[in-house]
N, C-alpha and C positions, 0 to 999 in steps of 0.2 A: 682443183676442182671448183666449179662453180657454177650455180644453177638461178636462175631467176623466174618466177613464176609474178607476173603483172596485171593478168586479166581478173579481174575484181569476182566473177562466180568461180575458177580456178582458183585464189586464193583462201575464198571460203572455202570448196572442197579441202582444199589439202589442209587447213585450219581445222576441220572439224573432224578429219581422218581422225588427225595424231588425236584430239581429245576423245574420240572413241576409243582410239588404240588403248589409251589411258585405263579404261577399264578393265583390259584382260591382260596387258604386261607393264611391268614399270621399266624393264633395258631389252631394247632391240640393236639387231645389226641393219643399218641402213645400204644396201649394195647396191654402190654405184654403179655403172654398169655402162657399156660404149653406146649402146640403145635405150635402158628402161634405167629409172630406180627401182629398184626390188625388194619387198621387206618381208619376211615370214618368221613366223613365232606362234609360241604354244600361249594358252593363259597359263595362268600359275599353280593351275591346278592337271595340266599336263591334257584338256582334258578334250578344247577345241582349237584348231590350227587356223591361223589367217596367214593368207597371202594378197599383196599388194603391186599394182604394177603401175610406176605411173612412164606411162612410154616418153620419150625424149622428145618428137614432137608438140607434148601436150605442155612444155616448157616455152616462155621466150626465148629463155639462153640455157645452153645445155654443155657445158662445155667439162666432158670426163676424159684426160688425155689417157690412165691405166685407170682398171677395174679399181675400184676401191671400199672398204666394208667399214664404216663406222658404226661403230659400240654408244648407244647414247642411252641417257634416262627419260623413256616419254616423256615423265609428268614435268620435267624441268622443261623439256621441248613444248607442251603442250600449253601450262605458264608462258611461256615468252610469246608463241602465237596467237593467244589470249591478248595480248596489249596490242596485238593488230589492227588499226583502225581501219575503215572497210576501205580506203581509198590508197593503201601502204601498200608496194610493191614487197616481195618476199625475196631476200638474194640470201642461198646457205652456199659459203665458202667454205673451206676446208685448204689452208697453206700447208700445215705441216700436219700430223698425224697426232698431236695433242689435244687441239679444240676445234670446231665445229663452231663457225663466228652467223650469226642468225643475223641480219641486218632488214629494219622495216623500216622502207626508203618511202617519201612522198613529196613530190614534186610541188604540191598546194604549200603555199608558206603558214598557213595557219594551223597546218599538223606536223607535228615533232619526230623528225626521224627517230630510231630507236635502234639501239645495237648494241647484242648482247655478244657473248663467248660461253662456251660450254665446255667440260670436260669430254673429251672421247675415251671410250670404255673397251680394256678387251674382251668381250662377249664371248665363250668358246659354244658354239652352236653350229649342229650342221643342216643342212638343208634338208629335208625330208621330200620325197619324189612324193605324190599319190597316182598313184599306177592308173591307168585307163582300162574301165570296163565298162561291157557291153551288157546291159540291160536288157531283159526279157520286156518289158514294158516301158514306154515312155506315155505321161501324160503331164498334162499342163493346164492349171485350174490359179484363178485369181487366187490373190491371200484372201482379201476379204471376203468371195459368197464362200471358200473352205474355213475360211476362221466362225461365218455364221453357223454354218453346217456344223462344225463340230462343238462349237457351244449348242448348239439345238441337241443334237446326240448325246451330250453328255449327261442330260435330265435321266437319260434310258441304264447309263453306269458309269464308269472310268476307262473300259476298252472299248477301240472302235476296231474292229476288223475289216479291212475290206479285200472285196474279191476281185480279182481281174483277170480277165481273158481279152479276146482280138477285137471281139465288140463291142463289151463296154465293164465297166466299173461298179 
């Protein structure tokens, strides 16, 4: 298994994933997958679910010959991507089912490639479905005029109720 991510705003996304991830787990299962990577996990407190897709195309090199699930510890993952300088390609190999080898490759000679190795963990977690349903209502309002709005409303108390029917809100 071998995956390379080169494009300089791609690398920052998937850089600042893992360090978000950072916040609500310390070991996920990375699945690799013949199409996407797929990462899903609880915080630690059991309490909000994240799921992550990053499809294959969105790779330079994508290369998963079997599905495969690596066990790792963010915060060490998220340490290493942290020494990324913004012009370091990202290659994560996988040879054997022991370590997970992080390699930050740059072609400019005046930055220092960097290549780590990690432990891989085995993680017993299973996948959680969230079921699809149908809404009685759908509506769609900025963050910002609803985060004003409800700073405005809260001078009135701590509950906002709101009403909806076909018309309006």
């Amino acid at each position: 298994m071998q995956i390379i991510i080169s494009d300089e705003t791609k690398t920052e996304i998937f850089t600042k994933t893992f360090l978000h991830l950072n916040q609500f787990s310390t070991m996920v299962n990375l699945r690799f997958q013949s199409e996407a990577l797929y990462i899903q996990g609880l915080d630690s407190n059991h309490i909000s679910l994240f799921e992550i897709r990053f499809c294959k195309d969105w790779f330079k090199q994508y290369e998963v010959e079997e599905p495969q699930v690596l066990g790792i510890n963010i915060e060490l993952l998220s340490k290493i991507l942290n020494f990324r300088n913004k012009c370091q390609d990202i290659v994560l190999r996988a040879e054997n089912m022991d370590h997970l080898f992080i390699d930050l490759i740059s072609s400019e000679k005046n930055i220092i490639s960097k290549y780590f190795k990690i432990p891989i963990y085995d993680i017993d977690t299973d996948l959680m479905e969230i079921p699809e349903v149908e809404y009685q209502a759908d509506f769609i309002i900025g963050s910002k005029p609803i985060k004003e709005f409800i700073d405005q409303m809260s001078t009135f108390g701590e509950i906002l109720k709101l009403n909806c029917d076909e018309t309006e809100i």
